[in-house]
SEPA-929732 format. One record per residue: residue in one letter; x, y, z of N, C-alpha, C in turn. Coordinates in steps of 0.02 Angstrom, whole numbers, plus 50000, padded with zeros to 5 digits. Layout:
<sites>
AXYZXYZXYZ...
</sites>
This chain:
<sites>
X500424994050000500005000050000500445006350000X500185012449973500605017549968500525022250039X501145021850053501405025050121501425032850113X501165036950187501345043050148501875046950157X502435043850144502995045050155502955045250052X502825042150017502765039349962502255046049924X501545044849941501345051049914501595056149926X501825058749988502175064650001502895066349929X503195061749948503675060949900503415062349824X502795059549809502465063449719502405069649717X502135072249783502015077649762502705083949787X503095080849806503845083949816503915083749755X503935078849705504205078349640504105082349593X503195083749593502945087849537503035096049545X503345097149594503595103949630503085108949604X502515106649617501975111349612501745116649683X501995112049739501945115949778502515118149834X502565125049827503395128149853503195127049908X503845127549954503685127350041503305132550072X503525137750036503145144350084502295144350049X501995139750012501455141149990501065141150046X500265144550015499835145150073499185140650024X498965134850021498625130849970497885130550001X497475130549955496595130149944496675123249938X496175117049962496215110849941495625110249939X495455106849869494795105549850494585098249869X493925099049928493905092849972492875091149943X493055086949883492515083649891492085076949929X492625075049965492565069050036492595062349992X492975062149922493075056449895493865052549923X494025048349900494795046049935495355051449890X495325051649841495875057449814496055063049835X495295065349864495455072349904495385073749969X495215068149992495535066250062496345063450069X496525059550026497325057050031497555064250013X497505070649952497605074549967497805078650003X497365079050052497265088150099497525082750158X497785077250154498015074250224498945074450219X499175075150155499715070550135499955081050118X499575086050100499745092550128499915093850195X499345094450211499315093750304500085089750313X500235085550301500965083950331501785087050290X501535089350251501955092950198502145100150214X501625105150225501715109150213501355112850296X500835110650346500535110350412500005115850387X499695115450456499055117650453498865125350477X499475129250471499515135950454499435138350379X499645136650336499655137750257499175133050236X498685130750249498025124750234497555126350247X497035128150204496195127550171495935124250139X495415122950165495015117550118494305118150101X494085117750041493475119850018492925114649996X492405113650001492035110250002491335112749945X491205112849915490485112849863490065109349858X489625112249873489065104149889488675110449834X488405105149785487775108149731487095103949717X487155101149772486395099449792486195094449734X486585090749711486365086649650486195082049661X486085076949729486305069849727485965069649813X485745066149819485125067449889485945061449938X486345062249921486845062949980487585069250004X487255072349962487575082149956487775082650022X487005082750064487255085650126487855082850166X487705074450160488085069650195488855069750193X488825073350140489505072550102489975081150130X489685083850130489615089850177489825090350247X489245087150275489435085250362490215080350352X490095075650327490745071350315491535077750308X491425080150258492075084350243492135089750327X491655091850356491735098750424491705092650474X491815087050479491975083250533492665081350521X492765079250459493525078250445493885086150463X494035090450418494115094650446494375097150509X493775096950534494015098850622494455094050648X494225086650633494715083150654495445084150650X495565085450584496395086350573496335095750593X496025097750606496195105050618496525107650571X495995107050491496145111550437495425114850440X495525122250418494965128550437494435124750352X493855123650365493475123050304493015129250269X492775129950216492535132950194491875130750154X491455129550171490935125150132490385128250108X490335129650027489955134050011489365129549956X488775131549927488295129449895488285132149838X488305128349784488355132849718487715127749699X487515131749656486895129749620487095126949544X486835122649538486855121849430486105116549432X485965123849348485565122249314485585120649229X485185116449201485185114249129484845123449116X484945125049049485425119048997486085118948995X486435114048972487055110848962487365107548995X487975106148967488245100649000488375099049063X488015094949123487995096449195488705095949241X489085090149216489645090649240490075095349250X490225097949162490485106149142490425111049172X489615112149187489535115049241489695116749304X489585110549347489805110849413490475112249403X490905109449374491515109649374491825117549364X491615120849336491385129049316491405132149376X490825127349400490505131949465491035130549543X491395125249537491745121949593492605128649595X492605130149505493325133049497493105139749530X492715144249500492545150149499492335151249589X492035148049632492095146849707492745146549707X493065141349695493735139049736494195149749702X494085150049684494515157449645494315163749702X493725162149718493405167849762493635167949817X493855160549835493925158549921494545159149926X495095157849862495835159649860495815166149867X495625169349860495885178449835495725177849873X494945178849926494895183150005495315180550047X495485175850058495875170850103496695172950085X496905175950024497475177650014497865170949999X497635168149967497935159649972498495159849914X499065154849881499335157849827499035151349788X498865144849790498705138749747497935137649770X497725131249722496935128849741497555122049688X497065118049741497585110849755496975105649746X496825100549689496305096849646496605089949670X496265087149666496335080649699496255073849616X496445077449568496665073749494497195068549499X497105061749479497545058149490497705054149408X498335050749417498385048749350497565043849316X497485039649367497155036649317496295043449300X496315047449332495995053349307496085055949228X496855055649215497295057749179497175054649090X497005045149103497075042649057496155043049055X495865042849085495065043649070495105050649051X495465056249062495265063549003495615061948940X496255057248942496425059548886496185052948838X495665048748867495435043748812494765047348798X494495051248825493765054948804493865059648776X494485063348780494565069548742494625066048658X495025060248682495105056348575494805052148563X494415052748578493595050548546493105056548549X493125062248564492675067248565492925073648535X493675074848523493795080648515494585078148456X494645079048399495255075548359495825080848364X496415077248379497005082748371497555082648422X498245080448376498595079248452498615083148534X498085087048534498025090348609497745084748636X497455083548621496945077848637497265074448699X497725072348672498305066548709498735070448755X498955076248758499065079248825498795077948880X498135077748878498035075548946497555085248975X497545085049078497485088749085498405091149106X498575097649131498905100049139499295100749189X499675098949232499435098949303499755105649341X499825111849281499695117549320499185122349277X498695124349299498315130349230498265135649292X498955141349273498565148149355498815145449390X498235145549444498335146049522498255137449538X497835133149485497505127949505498005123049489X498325117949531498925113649526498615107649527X498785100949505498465096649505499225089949549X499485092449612500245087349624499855078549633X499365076649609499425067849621499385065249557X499655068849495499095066349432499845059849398X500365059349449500725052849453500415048249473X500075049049523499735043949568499255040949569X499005034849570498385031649538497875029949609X497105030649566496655030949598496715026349665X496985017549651496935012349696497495016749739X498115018349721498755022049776498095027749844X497875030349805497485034849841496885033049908X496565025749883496345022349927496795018149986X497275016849941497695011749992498135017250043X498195023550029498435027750066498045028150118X497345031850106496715031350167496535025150197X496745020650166496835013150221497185012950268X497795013350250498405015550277498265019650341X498055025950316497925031150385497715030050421X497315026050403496475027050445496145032350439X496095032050378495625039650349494805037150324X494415035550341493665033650294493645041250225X493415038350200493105043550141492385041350100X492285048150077491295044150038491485041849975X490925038849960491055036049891490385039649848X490525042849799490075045449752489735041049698X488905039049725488795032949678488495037049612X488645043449611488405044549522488985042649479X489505038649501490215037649468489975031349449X489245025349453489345020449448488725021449392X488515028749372487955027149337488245027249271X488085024749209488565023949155488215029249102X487575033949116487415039049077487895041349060X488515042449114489025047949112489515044149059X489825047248991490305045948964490745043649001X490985047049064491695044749086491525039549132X490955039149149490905031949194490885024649140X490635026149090490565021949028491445017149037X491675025649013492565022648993492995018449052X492695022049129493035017649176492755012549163X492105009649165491795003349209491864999249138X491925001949066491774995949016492254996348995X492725002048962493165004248895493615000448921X494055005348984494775002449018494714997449028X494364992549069494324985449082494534980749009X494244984248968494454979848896495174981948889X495364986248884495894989248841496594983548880X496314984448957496744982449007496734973149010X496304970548962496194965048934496844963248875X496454967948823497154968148756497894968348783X497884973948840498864973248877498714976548925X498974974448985498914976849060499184982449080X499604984349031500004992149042499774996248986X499064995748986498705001248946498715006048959X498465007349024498345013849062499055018149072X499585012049087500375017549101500445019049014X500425014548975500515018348903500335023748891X499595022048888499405029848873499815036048895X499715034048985500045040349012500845042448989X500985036848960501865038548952501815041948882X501415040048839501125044948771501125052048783X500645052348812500505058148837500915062648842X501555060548914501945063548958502585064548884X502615059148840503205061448780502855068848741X502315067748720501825074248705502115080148723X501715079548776502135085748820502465090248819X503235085148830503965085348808504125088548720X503765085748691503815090148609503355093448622X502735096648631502455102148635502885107548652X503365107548688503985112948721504255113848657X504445110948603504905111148556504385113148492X503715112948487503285116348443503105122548455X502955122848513502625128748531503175132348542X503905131448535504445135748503504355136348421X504125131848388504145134248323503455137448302X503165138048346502515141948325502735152148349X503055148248378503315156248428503775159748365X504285158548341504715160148293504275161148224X503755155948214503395158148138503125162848157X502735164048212502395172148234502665175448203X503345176548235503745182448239503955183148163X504085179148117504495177048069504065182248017X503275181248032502555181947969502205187548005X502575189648066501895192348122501855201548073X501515205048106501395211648071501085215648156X501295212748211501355217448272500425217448275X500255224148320499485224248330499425224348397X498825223048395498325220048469497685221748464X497385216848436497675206648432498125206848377X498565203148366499015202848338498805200048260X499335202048215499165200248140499595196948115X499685192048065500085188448025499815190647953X500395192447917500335193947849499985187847817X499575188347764499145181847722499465178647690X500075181347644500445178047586500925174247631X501025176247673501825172247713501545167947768X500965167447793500525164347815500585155047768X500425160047709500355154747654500935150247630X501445152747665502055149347632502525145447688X501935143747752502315139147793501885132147753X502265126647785501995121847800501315119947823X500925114947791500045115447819499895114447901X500265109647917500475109847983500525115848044X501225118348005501335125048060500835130648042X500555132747972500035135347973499345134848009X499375130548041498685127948082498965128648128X499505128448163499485128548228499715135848239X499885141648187500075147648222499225150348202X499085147948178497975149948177497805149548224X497935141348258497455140148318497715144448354X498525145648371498585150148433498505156348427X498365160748372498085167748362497295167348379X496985162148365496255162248388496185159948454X496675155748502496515155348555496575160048594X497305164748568497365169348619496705174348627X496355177448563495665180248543495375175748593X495135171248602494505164248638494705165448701X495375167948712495605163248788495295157148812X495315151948748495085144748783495155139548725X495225134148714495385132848672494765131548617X495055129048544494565128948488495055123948457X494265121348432494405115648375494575118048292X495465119048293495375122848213495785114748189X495415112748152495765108348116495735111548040X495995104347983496325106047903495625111747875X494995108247904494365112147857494585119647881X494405120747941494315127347966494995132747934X495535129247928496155129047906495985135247821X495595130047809495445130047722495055136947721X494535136347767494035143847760494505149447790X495035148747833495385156247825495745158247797X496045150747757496425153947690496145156647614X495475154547630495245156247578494765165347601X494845164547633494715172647658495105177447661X495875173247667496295178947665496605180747579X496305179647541496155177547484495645183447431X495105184947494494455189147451494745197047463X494555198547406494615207647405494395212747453X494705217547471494595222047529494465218247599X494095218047631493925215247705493385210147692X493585208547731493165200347750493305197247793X492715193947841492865189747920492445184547899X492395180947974492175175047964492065171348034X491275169948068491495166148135492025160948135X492475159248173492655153648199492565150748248X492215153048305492015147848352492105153748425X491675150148474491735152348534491865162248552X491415165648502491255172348477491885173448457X492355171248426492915175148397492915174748309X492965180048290493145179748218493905182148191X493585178648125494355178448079494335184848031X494705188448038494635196448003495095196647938X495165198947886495645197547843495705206547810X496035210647834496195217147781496755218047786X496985221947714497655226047704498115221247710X497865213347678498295207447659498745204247737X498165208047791498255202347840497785199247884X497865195647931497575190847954497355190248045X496985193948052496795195248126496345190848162X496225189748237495765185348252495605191248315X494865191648300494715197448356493865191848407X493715196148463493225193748493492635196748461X492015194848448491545197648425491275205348460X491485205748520491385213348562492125216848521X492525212148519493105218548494492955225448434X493075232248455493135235048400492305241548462X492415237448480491605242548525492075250648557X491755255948561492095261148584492125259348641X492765259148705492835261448763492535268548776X492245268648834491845276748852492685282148853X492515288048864493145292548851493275292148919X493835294048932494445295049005494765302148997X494835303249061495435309349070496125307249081X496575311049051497315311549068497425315649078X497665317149126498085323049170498745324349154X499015329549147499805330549105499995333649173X500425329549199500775321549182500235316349210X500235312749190499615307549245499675300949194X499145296649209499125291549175498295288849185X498215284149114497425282349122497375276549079X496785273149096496675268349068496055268449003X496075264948955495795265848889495645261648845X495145256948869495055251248833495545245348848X495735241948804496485238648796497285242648816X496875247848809497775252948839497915256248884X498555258148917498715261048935498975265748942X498945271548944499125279648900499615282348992X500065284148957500665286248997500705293848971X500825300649017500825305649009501505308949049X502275310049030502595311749079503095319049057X503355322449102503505329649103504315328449069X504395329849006505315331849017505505337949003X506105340649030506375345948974506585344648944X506805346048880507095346848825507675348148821X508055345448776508785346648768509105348948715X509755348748723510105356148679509895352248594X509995355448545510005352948474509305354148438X509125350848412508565348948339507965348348420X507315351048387506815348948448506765341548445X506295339748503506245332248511505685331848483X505395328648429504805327848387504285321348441X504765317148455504515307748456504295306048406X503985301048410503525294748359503135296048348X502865292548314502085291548315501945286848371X502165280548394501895278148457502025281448529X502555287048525502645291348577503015296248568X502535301848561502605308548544502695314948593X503255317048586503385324048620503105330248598X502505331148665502255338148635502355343748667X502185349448659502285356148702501685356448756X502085354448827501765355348860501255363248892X501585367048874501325375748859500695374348824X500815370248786499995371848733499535367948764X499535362548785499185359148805498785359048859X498145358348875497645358548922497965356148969X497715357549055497895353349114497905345149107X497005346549060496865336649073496665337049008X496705330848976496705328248898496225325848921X495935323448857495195318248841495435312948816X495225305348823495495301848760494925298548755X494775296248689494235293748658494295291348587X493695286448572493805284048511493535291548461X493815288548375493595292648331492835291548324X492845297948288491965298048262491935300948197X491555299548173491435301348101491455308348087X491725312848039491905320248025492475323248076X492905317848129493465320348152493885322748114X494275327648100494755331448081495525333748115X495965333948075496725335648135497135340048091X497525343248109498105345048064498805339348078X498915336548046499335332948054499985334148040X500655332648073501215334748089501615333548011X501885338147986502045337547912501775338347864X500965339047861500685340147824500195345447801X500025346947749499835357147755499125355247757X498965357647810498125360547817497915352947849X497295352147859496875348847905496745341947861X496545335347910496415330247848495885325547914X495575322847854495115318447914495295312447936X495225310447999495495302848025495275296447974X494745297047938494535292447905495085290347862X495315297147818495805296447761496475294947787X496725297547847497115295247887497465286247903X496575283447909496695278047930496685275547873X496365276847824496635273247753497525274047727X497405279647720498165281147680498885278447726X498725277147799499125272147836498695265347843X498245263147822498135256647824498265254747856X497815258547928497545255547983497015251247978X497055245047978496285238247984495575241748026X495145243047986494585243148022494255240248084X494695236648094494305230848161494765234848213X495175238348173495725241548253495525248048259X495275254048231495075256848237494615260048276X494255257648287493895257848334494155260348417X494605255948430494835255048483495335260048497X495835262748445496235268548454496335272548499X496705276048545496485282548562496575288648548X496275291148522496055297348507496445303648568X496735308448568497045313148611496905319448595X496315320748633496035327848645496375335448686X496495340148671496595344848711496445350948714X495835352748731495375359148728494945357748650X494745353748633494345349948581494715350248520X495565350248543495795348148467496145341448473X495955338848425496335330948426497105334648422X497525331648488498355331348504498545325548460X498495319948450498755314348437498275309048448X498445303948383498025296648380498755292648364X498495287148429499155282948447499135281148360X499945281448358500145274348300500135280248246X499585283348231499305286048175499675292648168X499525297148189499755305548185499815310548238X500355315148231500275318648297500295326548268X499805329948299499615336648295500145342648294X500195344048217500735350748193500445359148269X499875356048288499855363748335500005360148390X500275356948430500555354648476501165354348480X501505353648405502355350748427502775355348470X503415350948454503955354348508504185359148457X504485365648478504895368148434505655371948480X505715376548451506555376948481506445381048548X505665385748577505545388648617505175384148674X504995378348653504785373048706505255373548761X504745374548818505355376148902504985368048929X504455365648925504395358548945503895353148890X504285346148882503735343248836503575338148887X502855335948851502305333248875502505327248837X502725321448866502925312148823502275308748828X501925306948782501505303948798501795295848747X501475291048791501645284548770500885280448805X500615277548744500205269748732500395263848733X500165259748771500385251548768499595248148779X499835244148744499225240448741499345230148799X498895229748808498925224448847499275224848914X499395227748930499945230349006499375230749062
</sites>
């Protein structure tokens, strides 16, 4: 039987959890997450230890399971937290709770000041996601498995197999409940324990470590792809936010790495993952393909944008005006996606200091106390720096072939109702520095910060 000198030791291994951590343990009163929050408790003591409990009322032994976890608990003198989340259809019920168990456990970390939330996932957990994920979802992710860090949420037993986990609580003298909706076979994954594995483990007895050793090689080259997805970015990329890849050079990787620097431009848009396989593949190359602009859903509200011969993946809200903000010279403010930086220099001997276009030195003399920033609007007008007489942002954003989907989002730099500067784009000939400037005004945009 596994000693917990032994589990202790897995989860030393997976160095998911540092010494000085302060850990959330997710205690559904099954043996995993009882061998868990017991095999912490001796790891790390019961100063840096919480434990959370969710009862969602699904199963007319909720409560039991409840009282069970705040008797354990007290016993070992770890502080509990036992809260009620509700789930309702429609959709997928498991998904759900599971939704509902993270988003609790997130709430109870932050007030509590906790730094992890600690899952009671064990390997053979491991080979039941990653045999349902490839049969339900195609694509070497599939076979990864779950993760056993996403954030805050660590998963240290997913070495350790379900029977280790019982024979541990034998061992202790720990009782734990047993959840009989695990024996009903509605559930896909009860299907795969109680019928699939039993066969597989028929055909060869080291099915289950196969898989997992699949998997765990996976992994290991995922580190070495997701370097070459990183480098084609950069190789094809065209900068932004959300970021763009040119269409033609897009076109001239490999079908392969072309799909996988897609999927990860649309996941980062999703923040979650998506199913882009060869088809989906096909419809954004053939979009990046059609004349002037053109998008296209891809999944989970994100679309595929295609102008000025590149290739964007935005959220379906993207492109909405942020309300306007003040900036204070010097000050700083927030603006949608950006962050607008406003700071005081003097000026130095030689040629005035012009800046960029992404960060422009203006005359602080001319300029209002507090700026406006805001998106454009239709019939905006500027004098723009270099150029004679006034021109409209529209023509602006054409004749620099700025993408319409970004536009929107811009900020716009007001001062006493004259546009100062539009990040990226142009900065205002009645603002600049010139050789009588005694202080300039730096203003600098970043986006995603």
């Amino acid at each position: 039987m596994a000693s917990a000198g032994e589990i202790t030791a897995a989860i030393e291994r997976s160095r998911l959890v540092p010494p000085d951590a302060a850990v959330l343990a997710m205690l559904s009163g099954g043996s995993d997450s009882v061998c868990l929050l017991h095999a912490l408790l001796g790891l790390i003591g019961g100063e840096r230890l919480r434990a959370l409990h969710v009862n969602h009322g699904l199963r007319a032994a909720a409560d039991d399971d409840e009282r069970f976890c705040r008797e354990l608990c007290g016993r070992l003198g770890v502080p509990l937290t036992a809260v009620q989340v509700e789930v309702r259809p429609p959709g997928n019920l498991e998904a759900l709770a599971r939704e509902g168990r993270y988003d609790a456990a997130e709430r109870v970390r932050e007030r509590e000041g906790l730094d992890l939330i600690a899952t009671g996932h064990t390997a053979s957990d491991q080979t039941e996601t990653i045999l349902y994920r490839l049969v339900t979802s195609p694509g070497r992710r599939a076979l990864l498995g779950m993760r056993p860090q996403r954030g805050r949420i660590i998963r240290p037993l997913l070495t350790v197999s379900r029977e280790e986990t019982r024979a541990y609580c034998v061992r202790e003298g720990l009782a734990w409940r047993e959840d009989e909706s695990n024996l009903d076979v509605a559930f896909a994954r009860n299907r795969l324990r109680q019928h699939v594995l039993p066969e597989l483990r028929l055909i060869h007895p080291a099915a289950d470590a196969n898989v997992l050793r699949t998997a765990a090689e996976l992994s290991d080259e995922s580190v070495v792809i997701d370097q070459a997805v990183d480098e084609a970015i950069e190789t094809i990329g065209a900068g932004g936010n959300p970021p763009a890849v040119e269409a033609a050079r897009l076109r001239s990787l490999p079908p392969a790495l072309r799909r996988l620097v897609v999927r990860r431009l649309a996941e980062a848009a999703a923040a979650e993952p998506l199913p882009i396989g060869p088809a989906e593949l096909d419809r954004i190359e053939r979009l990046a393909t059609a004349p002037g602009s053109a998008e296209l859903e891809v999944g989970r509200g994100v679309r595929a944008v295609s102008e000025y011969g590149l290739i964007r993946f935005v959220r379906r809200n993207h492109g909405q005006a942020p309300d306007p903000v003040a900036l204070a010279v010097p000050g700083r403010c927030r603006f949608g996606d950006w962050e607008l930086v406003c700071t005081i220099e003097i000026p130095g001997a030689g040629a005035p200091d012009l800046g960029s276009l992404d960060a422009p030195a203006l005359d602080a003399a001319l300029l209002a106390p507090t700026l406006r920033v805001r998106s454009w609007a239709e019939g905006d007008r500027m004098r723009p720096l270099g150029l004679d007489g006034t021109k409209s942002l529209q023509d602006l954003f054409v004749d620099r072939k700025v993408p319409r989907s970004l536009r929107t989002g811009l900020p716009v730099v007001e001062s006493g109702g004259e546009i100062a500067w539009v990040a990226g784009v142009a900065i205002s000939d009645l603002f600049k520095v010139t050789e009588g400037t005694t202080e300039m005004a730096r203003l600098d945009a970043r986006q995603g910060t």
